[in-house]
N, C-alpha and C positions, 0 to 999 in steps of 0.2 A: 460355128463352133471354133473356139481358139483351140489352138493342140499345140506340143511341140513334138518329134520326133527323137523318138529314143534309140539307144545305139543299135540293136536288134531292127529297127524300121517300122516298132509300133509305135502310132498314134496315140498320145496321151491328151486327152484335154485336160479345160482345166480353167479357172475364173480366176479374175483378181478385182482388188478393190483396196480403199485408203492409197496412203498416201505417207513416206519412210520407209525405212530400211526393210528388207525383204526377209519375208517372213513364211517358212510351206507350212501346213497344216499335211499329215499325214495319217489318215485315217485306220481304224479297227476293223474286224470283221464284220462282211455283209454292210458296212454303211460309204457313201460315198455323197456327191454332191448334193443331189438329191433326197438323201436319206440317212439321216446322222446331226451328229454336234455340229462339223463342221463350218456348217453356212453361219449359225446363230455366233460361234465363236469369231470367225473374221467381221461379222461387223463389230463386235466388242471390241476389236483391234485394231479395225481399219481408221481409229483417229491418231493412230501412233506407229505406224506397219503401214506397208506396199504388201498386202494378205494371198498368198497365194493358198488356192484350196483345189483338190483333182481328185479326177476317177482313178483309182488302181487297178492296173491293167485288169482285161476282164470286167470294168465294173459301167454302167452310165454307157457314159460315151468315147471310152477306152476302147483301143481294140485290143488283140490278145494275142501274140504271136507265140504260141506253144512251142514245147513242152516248159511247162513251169519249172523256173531257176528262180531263186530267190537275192540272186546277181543281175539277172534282169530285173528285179524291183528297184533294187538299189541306182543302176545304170537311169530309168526312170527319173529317180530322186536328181543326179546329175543333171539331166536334162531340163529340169525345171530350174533346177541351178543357175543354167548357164542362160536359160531365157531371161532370170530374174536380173542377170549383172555380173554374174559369176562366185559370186557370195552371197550368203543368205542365213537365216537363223531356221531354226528345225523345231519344230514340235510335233510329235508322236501320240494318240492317245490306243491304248490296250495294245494288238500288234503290229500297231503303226509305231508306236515307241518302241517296242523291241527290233522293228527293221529300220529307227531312226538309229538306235546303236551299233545293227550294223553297217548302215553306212557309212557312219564317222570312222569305225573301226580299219573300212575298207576303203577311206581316204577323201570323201567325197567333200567340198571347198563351202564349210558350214563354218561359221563363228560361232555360235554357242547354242546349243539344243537341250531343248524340255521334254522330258518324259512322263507321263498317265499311267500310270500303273501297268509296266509291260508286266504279261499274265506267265511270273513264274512259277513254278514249285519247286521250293528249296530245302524243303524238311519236310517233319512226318506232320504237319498241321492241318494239313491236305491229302486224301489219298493220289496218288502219282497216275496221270493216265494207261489206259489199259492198250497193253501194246498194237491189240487190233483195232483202234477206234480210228484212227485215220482211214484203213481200209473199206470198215463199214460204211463211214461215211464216203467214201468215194466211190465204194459200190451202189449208194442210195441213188449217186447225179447217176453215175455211167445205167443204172436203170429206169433215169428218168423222175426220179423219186425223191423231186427234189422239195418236199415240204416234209417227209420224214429225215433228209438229212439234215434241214433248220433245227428240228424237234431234236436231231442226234445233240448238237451240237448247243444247243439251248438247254437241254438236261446237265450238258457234262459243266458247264458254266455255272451252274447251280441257279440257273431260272424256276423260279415257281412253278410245281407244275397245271395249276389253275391257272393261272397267268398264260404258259403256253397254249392250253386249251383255248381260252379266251380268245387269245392274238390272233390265232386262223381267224375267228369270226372278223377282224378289223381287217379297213383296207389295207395298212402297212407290210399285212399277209404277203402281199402280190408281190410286195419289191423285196420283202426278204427270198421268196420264193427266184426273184430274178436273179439274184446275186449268190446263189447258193451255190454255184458250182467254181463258187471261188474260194470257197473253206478248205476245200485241202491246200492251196496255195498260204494261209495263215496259217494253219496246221503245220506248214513246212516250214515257214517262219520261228513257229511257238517250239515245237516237237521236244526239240534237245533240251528243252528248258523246264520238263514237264515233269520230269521223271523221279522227283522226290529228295534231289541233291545237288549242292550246287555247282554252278559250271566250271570247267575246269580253270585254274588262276590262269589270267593274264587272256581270259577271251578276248577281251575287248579291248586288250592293251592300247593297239594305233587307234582308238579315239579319246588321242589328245585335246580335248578343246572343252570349254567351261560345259559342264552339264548338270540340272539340275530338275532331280527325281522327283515324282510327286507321287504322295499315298493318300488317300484317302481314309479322315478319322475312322469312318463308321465300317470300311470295309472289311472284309474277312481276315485273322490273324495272318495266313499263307500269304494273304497280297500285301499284307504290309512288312513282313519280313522280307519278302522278297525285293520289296523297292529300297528296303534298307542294304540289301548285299548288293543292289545294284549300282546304288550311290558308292560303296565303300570300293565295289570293281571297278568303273569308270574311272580312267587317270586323275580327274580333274570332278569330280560326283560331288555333288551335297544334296542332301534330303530335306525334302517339306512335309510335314503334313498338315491336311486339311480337315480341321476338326468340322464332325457334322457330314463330311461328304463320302461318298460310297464310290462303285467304278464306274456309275452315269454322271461322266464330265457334265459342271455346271458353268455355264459360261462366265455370270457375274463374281461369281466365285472366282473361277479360276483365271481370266482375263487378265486383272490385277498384279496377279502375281506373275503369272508372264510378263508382263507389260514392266514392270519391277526388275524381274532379271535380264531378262533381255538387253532394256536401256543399262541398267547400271555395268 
C-alpha cells in the first residue's frame, strides 16, 4: 500500500498513474478508490496529469484518527501535496469539491482547482435540511445500522426510492454499507451550506487561485444555482455547464474540460 502520513499521524493511501503535472482527485460521499468516478476519471487524465487518487480518511485503506475535524481532511489534502512536489492542481467532485474550496481557502499550495457540483442550498428551490438529520444518521452507525443510514442519506439526495430498494439487492450494497460511517464526516463538510441561504460574503475569500465550477445541464435547479454563487464567491470562479449531464460525474465528458483548464 503507498500512503503518506498526515499531520495528525493518520495514514492516507492513495494511487497514482500518468505522467505531467500533478493532479489529486478528491472524492464524494461513500466513494473512494475502490468505489466511485475516481479510478475511471484518472485514467482519462493520466495521458496529460501525474493522477493522484485516495481513500478519505475513514475510507479503503485510510486509517482514521478521530474525532472528526474537517481540518484534518484538509491537512490530508496537504500531505498528498507535498508527496506530489509541493504543488498540484485539485479537482473536487460533490463534497470532495466543497472540501476542495476549503482547502484553497485555508492555504493549502494548489495552482488551479475544479469543482462538481459542491451539494449547496442557496434558496428556496430546494427544501433546506432538517436540523436533526445529521443526528439520525449518526445515530443509525453508532447502532450499527448502518444500511438504514445509506437509505437516511440516499433519500435526502433525492435517490429514487425503487432504485434504493433495488441497490440493497446488488453487490455495491456491501461497500456502500462499509463506508457508511463516514457520512457524518461529509455532513460536517456539507452542513453550513445546506440550510436554504447563502453563505456568508467572503467565505472563501483566501482561495485566491484560478477555479473553475462545474454544473451539470440536466441537474436539479438548487444544484445549478448553487454552482453559479459558488463561481461568483470564489476570488478567482468561473462556471461551466455541462449540457446533458446530471451530478454522476461522466468521465469522457468531463476529462476534456479539466484537461482544458487545467493546461491553459
Amino acid at each position: 500500500m503507498t500512503h503518506v502520513v498526515s499531520a495528525d499521524g493518520t495514514r492516507i493511501a492513495y494511487s497514482r498513474t500518468g505522467s505531467g503535472p500533478a493532479l489529486i482527485i478528491v472524492d464524494g460521499a461513500m466513494c473512494y478508490r475502490e468505489f466511485g468516478p475516481a479510478t475511471e476519471l484518472a485514467k482519462a487524465l493520466s495521458s496529460d496529469f501525474t493522477v493522484y487518487t485516495y481513500d478519505r480518511r475513514g475510507r479503503g485503506e485510510s486509517g482514521d484518527a478521530g474525532p472528526y475535524d474537517v481540518g484534518r481532511e484538509v491537512e490530508d489534502i496537504a500531505a498528498l501535496i507535498e508527496e506530489a512536489g509541493g504543488t498540484a492542481h485539485l479537482f473536487g467532485m460533490s463534497s470532495g469539491g466543497t472540501l476542495v474550496a476549503e482547502a484553497v481557502h485555508r492555504g493549502v499550495a494548489a495552482e488551479r482547482v475544479a469543482i462538481y457540483e459542491s451539494p449547496m442550498i442557496i434558496d428556496d428551490t430546494h427544501r433546506p435540511m432538517e436540523p436533526d438529520f445529521p443526528a439520525r444518521v449518526a445515530q443509525a452507525i453508532a447502532e450499527e445500522r448502518r444500511g438504514d443510514a445509506v437509505k437516511l442519506f440516499m433519500r435526502y439526495v433525492g435517490t429514487p426510492g425503487f432504485f434504493v430498494v433495488a441497490l440493497q439487492l446488488m453487490p455495491p450494497w456491501k461497500k456502500l454499507k462499509g463506508v457508511a460511517h463516514t457520512l457524518p464526516n461529509d455532513l460536517a463538510v456539507v452542513g453550513e451550506y445546506q440550510h436554504g441561504t447563502p453563505p456568508p460574503a467572503g467565505r472563501w475569500s483566501g482561495a485566491a487561485v484560478p477555479a473553475l465550477v462545474i454544473a451539470g445541464g440536466k441537474s436539479p435547479e438548487y444544484m445549478r444555482n448553487a454552482q453559479r454563487y459558488l463561481a461568483s464567491a470564489l476570488p478567482k470562479g468561473e462556471l461551466v455547464v455541462l449540457p446533458g449531464q446530471t451530478h454522476m460525474v461522466k468521465a469522457k465528458v468531463t476529462a476534456p474540460v479539466l484537461t482544458g483548464f487545467f493546461t491553459g
